[in-house]
C-alpha positions in Angstrom: -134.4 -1.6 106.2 -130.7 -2.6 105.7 -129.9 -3.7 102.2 -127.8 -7.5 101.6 -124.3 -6.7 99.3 -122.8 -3.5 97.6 -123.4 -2.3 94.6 -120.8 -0.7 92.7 -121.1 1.3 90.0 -120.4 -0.3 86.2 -117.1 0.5 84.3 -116.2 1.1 80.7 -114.8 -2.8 80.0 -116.3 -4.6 82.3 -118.6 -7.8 81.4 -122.1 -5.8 81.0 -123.9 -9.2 80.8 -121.9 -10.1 84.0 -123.0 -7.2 85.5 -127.0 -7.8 85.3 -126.3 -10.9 86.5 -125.1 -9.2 89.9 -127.7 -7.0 89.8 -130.5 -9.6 89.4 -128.7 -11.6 92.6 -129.0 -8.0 94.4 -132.2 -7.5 93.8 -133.4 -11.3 94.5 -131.8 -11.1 98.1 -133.4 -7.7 99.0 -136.7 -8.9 97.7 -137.0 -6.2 94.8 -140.1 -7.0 93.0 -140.9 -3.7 91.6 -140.0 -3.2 88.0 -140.2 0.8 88.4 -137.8 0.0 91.5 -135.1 -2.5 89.8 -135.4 0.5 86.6 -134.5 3.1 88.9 -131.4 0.9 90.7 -130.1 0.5 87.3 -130.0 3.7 85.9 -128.2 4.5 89.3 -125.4 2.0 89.7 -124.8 1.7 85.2 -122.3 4.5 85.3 -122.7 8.2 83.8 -121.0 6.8 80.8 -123.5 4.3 79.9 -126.1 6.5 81.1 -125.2 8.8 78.3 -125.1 5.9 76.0 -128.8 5.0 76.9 -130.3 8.0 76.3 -128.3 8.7 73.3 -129.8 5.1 71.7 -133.6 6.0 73.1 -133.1 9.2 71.6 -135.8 11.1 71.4 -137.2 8.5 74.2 -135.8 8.6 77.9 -134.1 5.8 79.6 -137.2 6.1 82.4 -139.7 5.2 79.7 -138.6 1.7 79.0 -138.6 -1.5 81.7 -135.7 -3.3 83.2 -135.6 -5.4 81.1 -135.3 -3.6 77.7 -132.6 -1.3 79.1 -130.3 -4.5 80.0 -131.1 -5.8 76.4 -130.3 -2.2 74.9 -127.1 -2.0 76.1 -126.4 -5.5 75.8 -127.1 -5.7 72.0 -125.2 -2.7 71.4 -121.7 -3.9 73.8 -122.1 -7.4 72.8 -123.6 -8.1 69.2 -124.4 -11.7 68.4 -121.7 -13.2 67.4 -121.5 -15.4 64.4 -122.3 -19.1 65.3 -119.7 -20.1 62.4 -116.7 -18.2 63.5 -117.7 -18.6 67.3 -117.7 -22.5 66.5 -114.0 -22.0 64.7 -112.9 -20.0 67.7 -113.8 -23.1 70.0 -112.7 -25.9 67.5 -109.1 -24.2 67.2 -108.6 -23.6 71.1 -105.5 -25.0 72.1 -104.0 -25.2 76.1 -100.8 -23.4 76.1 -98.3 -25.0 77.7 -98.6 -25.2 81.3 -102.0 -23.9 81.6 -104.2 -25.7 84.1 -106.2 -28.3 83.1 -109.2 -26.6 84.5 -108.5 -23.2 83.7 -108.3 -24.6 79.3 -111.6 -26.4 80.6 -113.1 -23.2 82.1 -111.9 -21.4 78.6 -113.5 -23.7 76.5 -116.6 -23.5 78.1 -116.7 -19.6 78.0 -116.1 -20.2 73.8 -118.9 -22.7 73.3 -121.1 -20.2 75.0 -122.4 -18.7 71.2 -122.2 -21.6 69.8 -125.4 -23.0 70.3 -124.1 -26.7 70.6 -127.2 -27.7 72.8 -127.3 -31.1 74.3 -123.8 -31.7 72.5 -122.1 -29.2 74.7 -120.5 -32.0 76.9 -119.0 -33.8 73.7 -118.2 -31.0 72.2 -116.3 -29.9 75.5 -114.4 -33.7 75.9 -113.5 -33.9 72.1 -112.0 -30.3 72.2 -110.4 -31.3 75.3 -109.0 -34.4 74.4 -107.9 -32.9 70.5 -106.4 -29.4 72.7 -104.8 -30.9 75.5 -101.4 -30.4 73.7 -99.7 -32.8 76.0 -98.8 -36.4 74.2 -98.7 -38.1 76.6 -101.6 -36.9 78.7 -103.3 -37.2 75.2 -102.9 -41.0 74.8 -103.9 -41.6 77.4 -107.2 -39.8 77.2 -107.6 -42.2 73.9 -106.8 -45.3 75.3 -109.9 -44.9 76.9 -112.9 -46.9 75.2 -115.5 -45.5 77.1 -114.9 -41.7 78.0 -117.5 -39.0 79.5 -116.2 -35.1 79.8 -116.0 -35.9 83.9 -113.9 -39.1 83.3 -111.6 -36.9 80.9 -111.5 -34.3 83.5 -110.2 -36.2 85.9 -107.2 -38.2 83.6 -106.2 -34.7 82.5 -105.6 -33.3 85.9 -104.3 -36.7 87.3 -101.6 -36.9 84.6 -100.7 -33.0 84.9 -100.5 -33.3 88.3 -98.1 -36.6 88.3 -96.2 -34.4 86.3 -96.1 -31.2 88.5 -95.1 -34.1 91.6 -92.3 -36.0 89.7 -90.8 -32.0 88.2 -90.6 -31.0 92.5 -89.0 -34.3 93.1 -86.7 -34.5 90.1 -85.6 -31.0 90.4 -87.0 -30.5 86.7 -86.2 -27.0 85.7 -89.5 -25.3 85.0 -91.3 -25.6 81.3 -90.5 -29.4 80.8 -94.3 -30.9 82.0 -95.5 -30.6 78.3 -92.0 -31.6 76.4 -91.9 -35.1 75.8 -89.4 -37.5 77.5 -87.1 -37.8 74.3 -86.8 -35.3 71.7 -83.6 -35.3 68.9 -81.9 -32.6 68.9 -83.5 -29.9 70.8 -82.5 -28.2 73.6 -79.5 -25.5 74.6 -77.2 -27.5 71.8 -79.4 -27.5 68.8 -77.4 -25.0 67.0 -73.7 -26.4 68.3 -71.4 -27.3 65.0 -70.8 -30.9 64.7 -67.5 -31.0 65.6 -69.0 -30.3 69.2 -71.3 -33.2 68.6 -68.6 -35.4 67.0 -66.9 -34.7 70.8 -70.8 -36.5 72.6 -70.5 -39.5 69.7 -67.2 -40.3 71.1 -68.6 -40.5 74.6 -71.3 -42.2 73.4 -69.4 -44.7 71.4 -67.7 -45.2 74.7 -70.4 -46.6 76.6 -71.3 -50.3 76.9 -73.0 -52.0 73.7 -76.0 -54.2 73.9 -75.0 -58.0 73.6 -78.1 -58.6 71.6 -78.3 -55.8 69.1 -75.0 -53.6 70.1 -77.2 -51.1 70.7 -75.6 -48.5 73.0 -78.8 -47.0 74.5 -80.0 -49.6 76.8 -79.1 -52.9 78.2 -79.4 -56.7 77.2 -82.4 -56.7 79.8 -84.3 -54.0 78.3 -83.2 -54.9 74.4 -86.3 -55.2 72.1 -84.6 -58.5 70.3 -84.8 -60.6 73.4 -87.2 -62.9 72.2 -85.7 -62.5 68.1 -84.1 -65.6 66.5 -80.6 -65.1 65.1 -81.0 -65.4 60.5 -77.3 -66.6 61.2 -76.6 -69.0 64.1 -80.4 -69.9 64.6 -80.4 -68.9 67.8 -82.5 -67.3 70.3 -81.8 -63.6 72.1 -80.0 -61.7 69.5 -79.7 -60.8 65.6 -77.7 -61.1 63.2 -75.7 -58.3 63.9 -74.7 -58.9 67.2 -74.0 -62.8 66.6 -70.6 -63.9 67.6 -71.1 -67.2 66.3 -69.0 -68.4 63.3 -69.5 -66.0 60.2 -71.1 -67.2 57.2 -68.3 -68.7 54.7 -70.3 -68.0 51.9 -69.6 -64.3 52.7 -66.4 -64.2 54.1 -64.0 -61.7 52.4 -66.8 -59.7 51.4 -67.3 -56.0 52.5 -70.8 -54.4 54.0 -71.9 -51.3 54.9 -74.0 -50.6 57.7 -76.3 -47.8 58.3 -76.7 -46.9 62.7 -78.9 -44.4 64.1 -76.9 -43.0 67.0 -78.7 -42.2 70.2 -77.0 -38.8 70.2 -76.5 -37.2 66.6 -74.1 -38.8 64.7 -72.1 -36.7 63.2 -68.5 -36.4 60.7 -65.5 -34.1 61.8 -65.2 -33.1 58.3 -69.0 -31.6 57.7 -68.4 -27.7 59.6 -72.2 -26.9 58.9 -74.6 -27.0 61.8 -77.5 -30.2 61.5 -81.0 -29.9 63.1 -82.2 -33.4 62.3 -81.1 -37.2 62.9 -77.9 -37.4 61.6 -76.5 -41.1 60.4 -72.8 -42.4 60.5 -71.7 -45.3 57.6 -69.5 -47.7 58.5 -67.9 -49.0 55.9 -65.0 -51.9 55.3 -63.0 -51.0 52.2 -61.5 -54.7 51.4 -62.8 -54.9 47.6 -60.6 -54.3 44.9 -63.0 -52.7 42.7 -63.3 -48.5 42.9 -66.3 -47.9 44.4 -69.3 -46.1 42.8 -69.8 -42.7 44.5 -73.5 -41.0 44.3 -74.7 -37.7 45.3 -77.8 -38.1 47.9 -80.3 -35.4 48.7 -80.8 -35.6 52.5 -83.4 -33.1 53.8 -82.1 -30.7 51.2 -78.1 -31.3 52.0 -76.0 -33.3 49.3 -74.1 -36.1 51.0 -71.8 -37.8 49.2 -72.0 -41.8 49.7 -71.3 -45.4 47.9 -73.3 -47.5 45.6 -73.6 -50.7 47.4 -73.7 -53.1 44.2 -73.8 -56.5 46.2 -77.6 -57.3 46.6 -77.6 -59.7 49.7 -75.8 -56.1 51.5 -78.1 -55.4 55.0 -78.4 -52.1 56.3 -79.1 -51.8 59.8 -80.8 -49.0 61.3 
């Protein structure tokens, strides 16, 4: 009678648990019953190696005294101990996807973790919580919580519509690839991070260049797309624009007075005089020296680098950021 599949003979380092698994299929489609029969298969196909291991645990028993069954537990207990349900737990709560990794391969990982953990009827939200909290994507991740109702399936298939966006808008952009998990604006990083700041001194000018915002003088977006559109001026009163970008009549009461003004460049601001390297948000002052008084010079920590900058001593000063 001809025999359904091949049988191949077990390895050092396979899955021995995966391989009973075959076996049991094998002997389901060839309609092995017999446990003398199924005892004999195995001993046959497990490998000399594991043979030897057998009779070395039976000792002074033989492999051919014990069922089926016991032999694929033997060997089993002895390749795969029983793990620790606490540290198999902390294996599956720590799981992160690595960047570009398949939604459904992280999926297919995390499932393969929670195996020893015994999680029961909480495996599916244990599985979507991981999921969500290991995604490592921001915005893939938002959107996963913006959901108020959300099942494993339904965060299944967000994940892998989002990635997939992604992987469509990086063939059609040209993206070079490694972006899909970056987000869309990061300070600082990239090929330049390390560049002195005279370099970036060189991109501020540029920058300065471009057009200014009407409404805020902003130089990172347009009057269209300004955040202040629907602010009310503290000077003029009016509508579509602050303070700081009002061209109305100046206040007399402050004429004559100087100001200092703190801006957050879009591209690191930077001074020609500093020749260390920054790798943070650097901050330009612009300042208007028409007091007569000295002015009061102070030592400020700024992520551990001493900067040295004036006291502003008039209290109705703004600082615009």
């Amino acid at each position: 009678m001809a025999t359904l599949g091949i049988l191949k003979e077990f390895q050092e380092g396979e899955n021995w648990t995966e391989f009973t698994e075959r076996l049991e299929q094998y002997f389901l489609a060839n309609d092995i019953e017999d446990n003398g029969k199924k005892r004999a298969i195995l001993l046959t196909v497990c490998g000399s190696a594991t043979y030897s291991l057998m009779k070395n645990l039976l000792a002074p028993a033989k492999p051919t005294d014990k069922s089926f069954s016991e032999l694929v537990t033997l060997v089993k207990n002895h390749h795969q101990p029983k793990a620790s349900i606490i540290v198999s737990r902390f294996k599956f709560h720590t799981s992160t996807r690595e960047p570009e990794q398949l939604i459904s391969d992280y999926l297919a990982q995390l499932r393969k973790l929670a195996e020893p953990c015994e999680f029961g009827n909480s495996l599916e939200e244990m599985l979507r919580d991981r999921l969500v909290i290991g995604i490592n994507n921001d915005r893939i991740q938002r959107r996963l919580l913006s959901e108020s109702e959300l099942n494993l399936q339904r965060a299944v298939e967000i994940a892998q519509a989002s990635f997939t966006a992604a992987l469509d808008f990086q063939t059609i952009t040209n993206n070079k690839p490694g972006q899909l998990d970056r987000p869309n604006l990061q300070k600082m990083e990239g090929k330049d991070t390390n560049v002195t700041v005279s370099d970036k001194t060189k991109k501020c000018y540029k920058s300065a260049r471009k057009s200014e915002c009407y409404r805020c003088l902003g130089t990172n977006h347009s009057g269209a797309e300004c955040r202040f559109r629907e602010a009310t001026c503290h000077s003029c009163k009016k509508k579509g624009h602050i303070k700081r970008a009002c061209r109305s009549k100046p206040d007399p009461d402050r004429s004559g007075q100087k100001a200092n003004v703190v801006r957050e460049n879009s591209e690191a601001d930077c001074s020609e005089d500093m020749g260390e390297e920054i790798t943070g948000t650097a901050y330009n002052l612009f300042y208007n020296p028409s007091g007569k008084n000295p002015p009061i010079l102070v030592q400020v920590q700024i992520e551990g680098i001493s900067v040295g900058m004036e006291l502003d001593t008039v209290p109705w000063r703004e600082c615009h950021s």
